[in-house]
N, C-alpha and C positions, 0 to 999 in steps of 0.2 A: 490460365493463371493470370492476375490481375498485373498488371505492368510495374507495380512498385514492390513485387513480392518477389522474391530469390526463389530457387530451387527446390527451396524446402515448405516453402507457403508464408516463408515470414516474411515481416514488412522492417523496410528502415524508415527512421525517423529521426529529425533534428529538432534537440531540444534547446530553448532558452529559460535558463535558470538562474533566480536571482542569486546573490553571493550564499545569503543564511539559506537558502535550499541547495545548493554545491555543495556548501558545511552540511548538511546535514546527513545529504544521499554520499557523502564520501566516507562521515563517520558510521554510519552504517552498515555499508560496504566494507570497510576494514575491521570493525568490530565482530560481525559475521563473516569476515574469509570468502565472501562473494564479490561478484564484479559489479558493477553500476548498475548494467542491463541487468544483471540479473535481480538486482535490489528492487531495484522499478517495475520488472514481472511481478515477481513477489506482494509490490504494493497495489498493481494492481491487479490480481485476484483477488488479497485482501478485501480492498474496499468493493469488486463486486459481489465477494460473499458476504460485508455490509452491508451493498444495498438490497438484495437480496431475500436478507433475513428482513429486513427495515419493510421489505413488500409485501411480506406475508405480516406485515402487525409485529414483528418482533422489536423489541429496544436491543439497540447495538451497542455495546461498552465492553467494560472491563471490571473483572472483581477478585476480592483477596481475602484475606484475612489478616489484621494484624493487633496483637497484645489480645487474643479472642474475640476481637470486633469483626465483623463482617463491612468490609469496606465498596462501595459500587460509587462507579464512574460511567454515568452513559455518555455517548460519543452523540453529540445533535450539530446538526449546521455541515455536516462531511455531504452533501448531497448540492451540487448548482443549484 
């Protein structure tokens, strides 16, 4: 087991966060009924299941429908 891992194979980590990402991972978190950590897992899976799809040639976003328009929003630039 790697020396910064616990018992269970997880790892801690110390995060520095600017104020407007505090606000943002706290409104999250309470809006969802999860904890921080848990918010930040959550985010990333996400973005590796964006990058992911983004590697096999897929466009990553978001789409809806609104007043019967088909609305699409691709997510570009979430990649270093």
């Amino acid at each position: 087991m790697a020396k910064d891992q616990d018992s269970q194979g997880r790892s801690r980590l110390t995060l520095d966060l600017s104020k407007r990402m505090t606000a943002v991972l706290n409104q999250y978190a309470e809006r969802h009924g999860v904890s921080k950590a848990d918010a930040l897992r959550n985010a990333l899976e996400l973005l590796a299941a964006a990058e992911n799809a983004a590697d096999e040639g897929l466009k990553v976003g978001a789409w809806g429908v609104s007043d019967g328009n088909r609305i699409e929003q691709v997510f570009i630039g979430f990649r270093p």
